[in-house]
C-alpha positions as CSV (number, residue, x, y, z in Angstrom):
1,X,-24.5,16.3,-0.6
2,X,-21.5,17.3,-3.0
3,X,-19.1,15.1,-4.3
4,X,-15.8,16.8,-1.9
5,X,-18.1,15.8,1.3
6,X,-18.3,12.4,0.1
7,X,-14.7,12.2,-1.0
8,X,-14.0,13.0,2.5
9,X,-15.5,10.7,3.8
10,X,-14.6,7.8,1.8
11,X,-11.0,8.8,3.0
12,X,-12.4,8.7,6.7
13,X,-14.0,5.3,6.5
14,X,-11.0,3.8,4.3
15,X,-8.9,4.6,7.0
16,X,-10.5,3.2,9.8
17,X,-10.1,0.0,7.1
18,X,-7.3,-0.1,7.1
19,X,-5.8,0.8,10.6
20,X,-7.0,-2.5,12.3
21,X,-5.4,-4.7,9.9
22,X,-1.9,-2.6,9.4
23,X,-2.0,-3.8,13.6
24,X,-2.8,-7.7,13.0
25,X,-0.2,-7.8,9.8
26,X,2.1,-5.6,10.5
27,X,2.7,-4.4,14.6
28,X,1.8,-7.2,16.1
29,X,4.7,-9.1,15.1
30,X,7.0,-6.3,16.0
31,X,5.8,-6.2,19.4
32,X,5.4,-10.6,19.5
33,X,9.2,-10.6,18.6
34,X,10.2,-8.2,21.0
35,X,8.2,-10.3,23.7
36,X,10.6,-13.3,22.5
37,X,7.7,-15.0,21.0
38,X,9.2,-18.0,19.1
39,X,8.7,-17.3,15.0
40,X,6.8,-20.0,14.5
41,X,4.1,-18.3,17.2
42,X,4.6,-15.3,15.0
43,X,3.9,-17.2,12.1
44,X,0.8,-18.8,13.4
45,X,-0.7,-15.0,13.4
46,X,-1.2,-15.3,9.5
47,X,-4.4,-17.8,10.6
48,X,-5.9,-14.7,12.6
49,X,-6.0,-12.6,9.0
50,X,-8.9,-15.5,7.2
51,X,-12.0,-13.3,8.4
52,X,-10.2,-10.9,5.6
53,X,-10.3,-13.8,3.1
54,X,-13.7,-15.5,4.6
55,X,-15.8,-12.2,4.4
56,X,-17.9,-13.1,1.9
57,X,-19.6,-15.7,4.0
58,X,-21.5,-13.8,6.6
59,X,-21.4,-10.5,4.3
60,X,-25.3,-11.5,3.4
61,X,-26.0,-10.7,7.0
62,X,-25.1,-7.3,7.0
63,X,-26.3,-6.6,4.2
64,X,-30.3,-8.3,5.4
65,X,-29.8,-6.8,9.2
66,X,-29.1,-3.2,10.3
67,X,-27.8,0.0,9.3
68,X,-24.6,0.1,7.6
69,X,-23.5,2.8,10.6
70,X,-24.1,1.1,13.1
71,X,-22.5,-2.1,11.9
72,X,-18.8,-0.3,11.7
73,X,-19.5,1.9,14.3
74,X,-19.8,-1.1,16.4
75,X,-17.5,-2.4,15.3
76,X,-14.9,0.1,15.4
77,X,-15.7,0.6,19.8
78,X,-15.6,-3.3,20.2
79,X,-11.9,-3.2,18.7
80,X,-10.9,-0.7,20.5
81,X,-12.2,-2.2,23.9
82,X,-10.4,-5.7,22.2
83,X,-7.0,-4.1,21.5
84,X,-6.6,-2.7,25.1
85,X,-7.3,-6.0,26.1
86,X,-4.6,-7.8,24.1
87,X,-1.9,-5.7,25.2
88,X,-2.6,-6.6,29.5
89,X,-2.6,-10.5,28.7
90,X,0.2,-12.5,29.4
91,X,2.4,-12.9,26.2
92,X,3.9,-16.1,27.6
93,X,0.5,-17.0,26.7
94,X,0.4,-17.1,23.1
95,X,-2.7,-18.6,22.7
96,X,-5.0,-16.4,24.1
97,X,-3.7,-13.2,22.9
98,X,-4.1,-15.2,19.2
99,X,-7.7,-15.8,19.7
100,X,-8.1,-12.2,21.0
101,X,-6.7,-11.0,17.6
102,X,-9.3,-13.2,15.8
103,X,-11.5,-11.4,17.4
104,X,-10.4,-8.0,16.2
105,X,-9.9,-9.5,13.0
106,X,-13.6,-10.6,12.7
107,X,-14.9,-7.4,13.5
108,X,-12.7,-5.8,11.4
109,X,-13.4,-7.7,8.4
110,X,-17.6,-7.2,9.3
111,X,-16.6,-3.5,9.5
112,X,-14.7,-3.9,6.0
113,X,-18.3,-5.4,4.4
114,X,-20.3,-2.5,6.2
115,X,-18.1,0.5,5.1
116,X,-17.9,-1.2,1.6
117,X,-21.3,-1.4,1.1
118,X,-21.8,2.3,2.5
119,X,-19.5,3.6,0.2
120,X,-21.7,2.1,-2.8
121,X,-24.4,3.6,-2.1
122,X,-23.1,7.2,-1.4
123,X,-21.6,7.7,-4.6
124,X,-23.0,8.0,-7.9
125,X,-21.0,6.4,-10.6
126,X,-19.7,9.4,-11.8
127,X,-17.5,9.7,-8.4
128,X,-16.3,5.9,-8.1
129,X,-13.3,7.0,-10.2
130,X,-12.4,9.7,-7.8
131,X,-13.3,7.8,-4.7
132,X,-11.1,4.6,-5.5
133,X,-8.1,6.6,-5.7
134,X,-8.9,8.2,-2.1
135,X,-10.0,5.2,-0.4
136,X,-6.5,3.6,-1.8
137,X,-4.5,6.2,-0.7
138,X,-5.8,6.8,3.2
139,X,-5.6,2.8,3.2
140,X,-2.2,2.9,3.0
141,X,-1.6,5.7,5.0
142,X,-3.4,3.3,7.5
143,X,-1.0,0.8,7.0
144,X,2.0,3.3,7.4
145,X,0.3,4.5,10.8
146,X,-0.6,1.0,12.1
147,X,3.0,-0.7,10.9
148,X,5.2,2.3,10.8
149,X,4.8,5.3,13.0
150,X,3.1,3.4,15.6
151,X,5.8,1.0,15.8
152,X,8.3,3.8,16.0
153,X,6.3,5.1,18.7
154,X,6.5,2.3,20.7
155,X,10.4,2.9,20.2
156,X,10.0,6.7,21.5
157,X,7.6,5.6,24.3
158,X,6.7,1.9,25.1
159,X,4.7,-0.7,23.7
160,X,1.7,0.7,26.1
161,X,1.9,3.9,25.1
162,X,1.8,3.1,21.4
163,X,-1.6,0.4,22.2
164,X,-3.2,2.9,24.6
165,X,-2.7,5.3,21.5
166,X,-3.7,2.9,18.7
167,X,-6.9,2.3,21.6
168,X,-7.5,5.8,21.5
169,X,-7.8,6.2,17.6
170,X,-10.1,3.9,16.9
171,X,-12.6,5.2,19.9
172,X,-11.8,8.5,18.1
173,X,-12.9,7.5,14.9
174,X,-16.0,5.9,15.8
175,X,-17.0,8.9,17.7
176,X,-16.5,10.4,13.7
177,X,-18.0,8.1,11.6
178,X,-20.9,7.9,14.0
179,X,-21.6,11.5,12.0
180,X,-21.5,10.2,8.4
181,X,-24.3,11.0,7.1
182,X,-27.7,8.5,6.6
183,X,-27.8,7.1,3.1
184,X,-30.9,5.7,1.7
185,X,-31.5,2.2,1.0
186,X,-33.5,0.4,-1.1
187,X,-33.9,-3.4,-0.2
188,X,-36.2,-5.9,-0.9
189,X,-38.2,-7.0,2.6
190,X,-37.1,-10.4,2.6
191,X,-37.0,-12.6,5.5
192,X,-33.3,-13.5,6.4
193,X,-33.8,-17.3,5.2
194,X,-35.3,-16.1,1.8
195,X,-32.2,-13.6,1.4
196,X,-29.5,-16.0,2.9
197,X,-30.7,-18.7,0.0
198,X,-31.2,-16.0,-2.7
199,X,-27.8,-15.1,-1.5
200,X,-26.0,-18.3,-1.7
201,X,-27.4,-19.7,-4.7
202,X,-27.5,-15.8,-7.0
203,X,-24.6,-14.4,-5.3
204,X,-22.0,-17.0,-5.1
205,X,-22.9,-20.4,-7.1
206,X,-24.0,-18.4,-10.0
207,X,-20.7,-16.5,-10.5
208,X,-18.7,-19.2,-9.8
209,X,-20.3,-21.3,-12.5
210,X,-20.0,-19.1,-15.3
211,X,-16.5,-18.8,-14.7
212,X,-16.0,-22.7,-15.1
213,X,-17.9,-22.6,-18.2
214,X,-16.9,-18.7,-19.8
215,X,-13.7,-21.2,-21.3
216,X,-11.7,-24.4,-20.6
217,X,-8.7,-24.0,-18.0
218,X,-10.7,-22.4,-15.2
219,X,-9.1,-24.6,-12.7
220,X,-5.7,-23.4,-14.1
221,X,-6.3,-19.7,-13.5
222,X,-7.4,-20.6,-9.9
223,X,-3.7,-22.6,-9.4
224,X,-2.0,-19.7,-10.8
225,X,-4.2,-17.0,-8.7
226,X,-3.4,-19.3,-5.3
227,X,0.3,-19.5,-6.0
228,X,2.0,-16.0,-8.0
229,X,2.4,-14.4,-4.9
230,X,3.3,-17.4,-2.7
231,X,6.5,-16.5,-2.5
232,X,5.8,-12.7,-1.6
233,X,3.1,-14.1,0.9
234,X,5.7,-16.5,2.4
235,X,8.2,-14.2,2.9
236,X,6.0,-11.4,4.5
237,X,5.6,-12.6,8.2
238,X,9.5,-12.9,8.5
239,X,10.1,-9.4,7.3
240,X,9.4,-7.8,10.6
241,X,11.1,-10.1,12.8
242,X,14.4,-10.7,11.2
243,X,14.7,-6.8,11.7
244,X,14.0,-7.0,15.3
245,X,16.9,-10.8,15.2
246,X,19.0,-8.3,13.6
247,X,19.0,-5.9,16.6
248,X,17.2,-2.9,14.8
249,X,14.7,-0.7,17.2
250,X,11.1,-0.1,16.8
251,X,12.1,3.3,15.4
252,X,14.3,2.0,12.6
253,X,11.5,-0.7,12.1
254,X,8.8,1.5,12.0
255,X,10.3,4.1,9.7
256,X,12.1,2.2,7.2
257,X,9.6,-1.2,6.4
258,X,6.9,0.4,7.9
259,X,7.0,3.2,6.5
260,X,9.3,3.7,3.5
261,X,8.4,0.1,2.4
262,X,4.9,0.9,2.3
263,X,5.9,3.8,-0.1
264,X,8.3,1.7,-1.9
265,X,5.2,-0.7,-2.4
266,X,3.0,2.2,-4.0
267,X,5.2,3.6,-6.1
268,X,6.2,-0.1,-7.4
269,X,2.3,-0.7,-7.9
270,X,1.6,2.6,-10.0
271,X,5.0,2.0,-12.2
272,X,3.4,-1.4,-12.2
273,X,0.3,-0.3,-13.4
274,X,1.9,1.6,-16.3
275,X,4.3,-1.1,-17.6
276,X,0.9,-3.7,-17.7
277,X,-0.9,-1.3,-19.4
278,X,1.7,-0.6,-22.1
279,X,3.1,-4.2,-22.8
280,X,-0.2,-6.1,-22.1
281,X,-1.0,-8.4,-18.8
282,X,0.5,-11.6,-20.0
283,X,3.6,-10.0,-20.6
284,X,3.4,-7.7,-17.7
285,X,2.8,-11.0,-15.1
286,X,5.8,-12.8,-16.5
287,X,8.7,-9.8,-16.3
288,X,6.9,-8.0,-13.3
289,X,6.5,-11.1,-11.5
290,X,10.5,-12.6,-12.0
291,X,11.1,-9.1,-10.7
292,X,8.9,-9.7,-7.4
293,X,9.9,-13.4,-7.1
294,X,14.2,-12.3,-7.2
295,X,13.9,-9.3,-4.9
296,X,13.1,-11.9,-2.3
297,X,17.0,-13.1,-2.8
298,X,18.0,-9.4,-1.8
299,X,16.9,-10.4,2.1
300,X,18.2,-13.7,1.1
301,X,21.7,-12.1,1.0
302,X,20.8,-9.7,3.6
303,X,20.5,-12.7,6.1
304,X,23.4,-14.5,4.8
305,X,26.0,-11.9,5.0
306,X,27.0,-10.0,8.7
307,X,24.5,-7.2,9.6
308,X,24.7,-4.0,7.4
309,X,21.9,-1.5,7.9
310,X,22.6,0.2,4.2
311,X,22.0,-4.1,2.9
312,X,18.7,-4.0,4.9
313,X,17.7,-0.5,3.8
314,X,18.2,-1.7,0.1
315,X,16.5,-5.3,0.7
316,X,13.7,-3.5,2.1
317,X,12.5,-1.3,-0.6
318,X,13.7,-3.2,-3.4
319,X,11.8,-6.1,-2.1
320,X,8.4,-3.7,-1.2
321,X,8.9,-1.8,-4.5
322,X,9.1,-5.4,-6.5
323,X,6.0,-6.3,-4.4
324,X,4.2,-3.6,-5.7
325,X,5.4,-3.8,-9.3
326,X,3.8,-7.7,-9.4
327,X,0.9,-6.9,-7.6
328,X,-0.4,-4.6,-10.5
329,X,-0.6,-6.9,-13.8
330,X,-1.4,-9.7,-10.9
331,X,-4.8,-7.8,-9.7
332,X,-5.1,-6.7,-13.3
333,X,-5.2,-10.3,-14.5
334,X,-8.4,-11.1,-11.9
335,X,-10.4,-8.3,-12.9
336,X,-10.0,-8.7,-16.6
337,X,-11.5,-12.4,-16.2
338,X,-14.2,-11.2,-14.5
339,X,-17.5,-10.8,-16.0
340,X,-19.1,-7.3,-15.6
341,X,-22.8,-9.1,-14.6
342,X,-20.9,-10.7,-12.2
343,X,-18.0,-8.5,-11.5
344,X,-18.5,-7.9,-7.3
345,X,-19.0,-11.4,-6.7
346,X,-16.3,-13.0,-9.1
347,X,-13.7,-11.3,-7.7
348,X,-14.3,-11.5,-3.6
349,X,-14.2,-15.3,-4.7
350,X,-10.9,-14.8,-6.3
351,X,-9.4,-12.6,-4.1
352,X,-10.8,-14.9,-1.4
353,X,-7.8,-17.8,-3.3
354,X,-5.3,-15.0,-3.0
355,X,-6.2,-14.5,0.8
356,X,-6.1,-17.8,1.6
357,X,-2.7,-17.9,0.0
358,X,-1.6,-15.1,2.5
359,X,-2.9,-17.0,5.3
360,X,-1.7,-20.9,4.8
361,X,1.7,-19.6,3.8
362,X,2.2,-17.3,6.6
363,X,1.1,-20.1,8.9
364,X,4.1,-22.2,8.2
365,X,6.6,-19.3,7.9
366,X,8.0,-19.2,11.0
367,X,8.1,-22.9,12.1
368,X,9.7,-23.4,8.7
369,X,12.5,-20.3,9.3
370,X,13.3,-21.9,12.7
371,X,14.1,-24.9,11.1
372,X,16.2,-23.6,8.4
373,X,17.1,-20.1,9.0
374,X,16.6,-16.9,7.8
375,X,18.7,-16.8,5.1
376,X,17.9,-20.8,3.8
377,X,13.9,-19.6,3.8
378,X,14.3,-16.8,1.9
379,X,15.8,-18.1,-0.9
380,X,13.2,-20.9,-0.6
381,X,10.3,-18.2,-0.7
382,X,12.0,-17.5,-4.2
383,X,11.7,-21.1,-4.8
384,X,8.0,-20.9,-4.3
385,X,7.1,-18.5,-6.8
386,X,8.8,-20.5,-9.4
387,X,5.8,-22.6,-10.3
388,X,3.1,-20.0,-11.6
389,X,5.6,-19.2,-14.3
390,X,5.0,-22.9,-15.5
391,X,0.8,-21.8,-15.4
392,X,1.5,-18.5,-17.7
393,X,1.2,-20.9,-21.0
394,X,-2.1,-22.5,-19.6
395,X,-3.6,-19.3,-18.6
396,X,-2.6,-17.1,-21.7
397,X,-6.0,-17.2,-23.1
398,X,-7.6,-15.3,-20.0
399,X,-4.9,-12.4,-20.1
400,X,-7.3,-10.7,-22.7
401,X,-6.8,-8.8,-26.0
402,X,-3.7,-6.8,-25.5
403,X,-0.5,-7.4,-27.7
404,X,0.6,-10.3,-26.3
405,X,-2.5,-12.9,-27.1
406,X,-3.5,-13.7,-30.8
């Protein structure tokens, strides 16, 4: 098989990634707000998104049972027979249509650890470099298609038109994937109590204990990792909804967060990725990340001043490209502390802190913006990320050898 086959269908799998969660993060709280779910409800969706951060648990069972296929194949009909189902439920009904989402979200996450692991083995080493920069790519362009276009859709021709679409997709791209091609595999026949033990104790304990012993601080890096984008998490869940308080449509939504934020975020990432690599990472975290933490202020003012759609343009993609531009030195700083014997494992487990990050904050988000308004929250979520520039001096050590660290 040559490498362009392969390339494609990285893309192909990396978009059916992505797609599922775009809809959990991004349109259902569109749709929820529209519905006149309370933002605290809204809020409470950030809960649904811990299979993402949780993965790592039950990944040792996809990786002893079945093919890779037919794990995301599956999963990918089972989530579009879910999402139909979420959109004839009763919205008055928040709790139902919630565990329904968990549901998607499982699956999707168990797709995630399939299609990962697929990916692995398909490409020689010599493509990973290629491949990374495709399955980024048609990720986001998931994420625009879930959170922006679809959303806009629903603005052009209802909210069942947009789910019956979204429905339609994924069926679509099961039917697809159920043609990538077989990939050999060579695993040791272990019974699945033998592997799961292997597992735990090799796979996770292992890791976890040479980071606390590769250098003294450990437990500071793991404050720092669960709170530099607290505020950025924080504010997340409230984007969407103070659009739709502000009386914007689905089609304003959907093209300008949805859509021009998402490309705000990637350009901000890859200028973020330049700067870290020029001035160093501990460097990089502390000017990129004041930039990420004070774009939040921008919707701060946004909220506290009357409606202006050029304000909320501007606080939109200065606060995505921001997002993107601390995101880089940020993922950066994780996968230079990561050992290369242990490199997979190390970093689910850390990304697993920043997940959880995501998930606890987002919680609280709404009940919290009920209580003290849009424009009081945001300028707390600034607040928030205040802290892990008092870590920076502690955590110095494990930015690496770059210009900044003698």
């Amino acid at each position: 098989m040559g490498t362009r086959t392969k390339l494609i269908w990285v893309a192909i799998l990396y978009f059916a990634e992505g797609f599922p969660f775009g809809l959990i993060i991004d349109t259902f709280p569109v749709y929820l707000r529209f519905q006149g779910i309370s933002l605290t409800s809204i809020g409470l969706l950030s809960l649904v998104g811990l299979p993402w951060t949780l993965k790592f648990l039950w990944a040792p069972v996809v990786d002893l049972w079945g093919r890779r296929k037919t794990w995301f194949v599956g999963c990918q009909i089972l989530i579009s027979l879910v999402l139909l189902g979420t959109f004839y439920l009763d919205t008055s009904r928040i709790g139902p249509l919630l565990w329904l989402l968990l549901i998607i979200a499982i699956l999707s996450a168990t797709q995630d650890i399939a299609i990962d692991a697929y990916t692995i083995e398909l490409l020689d080493s010599k493509e990973m470099g290629p491949a990374n920069g495709i399955r980024v790519m048609t990720y986001r362009i998931a994420l625009i298609g879930a959170g922006g276009l679809l959303v806009a859709m629903a603005g052009l021709a209802g909210w069942k038109a947009a789910f019956i679409s979204a429905a339609f997709l994924l069926a679509i791209l099961s039917f697809t994937c159920n043609k990538a091609p077989f990939v050999a595999r060579h695993r040791e026949q272990v019974d699945f109590a033998q592997g799961w033990k292997y597992r735990i104790t090799e796979g996770v304990w292992h890791p976890l204990r040479s980071l606390f012993n590769k250098r003294t601080g450990f437990i500071f890096v793991m404050l720092f990792i669960l709170i530099f984008k607290l505020g950025d998490m924080a504010l997340g869940p409230m984007v969407k909804p103070f659009w739709v308080d502000r009386k914007f449509t689905p089609l304003q939504i959907g093209m300008i967060p949805g859509t021009i934020g998402v490309v705000s975020t990637v350009l901000g990432a890859l200028l973020g990725g330049a700067l870290t690599s020029r001035w160093g990472i501990f460097r990089a975290l502390w000017i990129l990340g004041i930039a990420q933490a004070a774009s939040n202020l921008v919707y701060a003012a946004a909220a506290a001043m009357p409606p202006s759609e050029w304000l909320m343009y501007t606080a939109s993609v200065v606060e995505s490209f921001c997002g993107g531009l601390g995101t880089a030195p940020f993922l950066a700083f994780m996968m230079n502390i990561c050992e290369k014997e242990y490199a997979a494992t190390q970093y689910a487990l850390l990304s697993a802190l920043f997940g959880l990050t995501r998930s606890v904050s987002g919680a609280i988000s709404g009940s919290a913006t009920e209580r003290l308004g849009y424009a009081a929250y945001f300028i707390l979520t600034f607040f928030l990320s205040c802290p892990a520039f008092l870590l920076l001096g502690r955590i110095r050590a494990w930015t690496g050898k770059d210009r900044n660290v003698n």
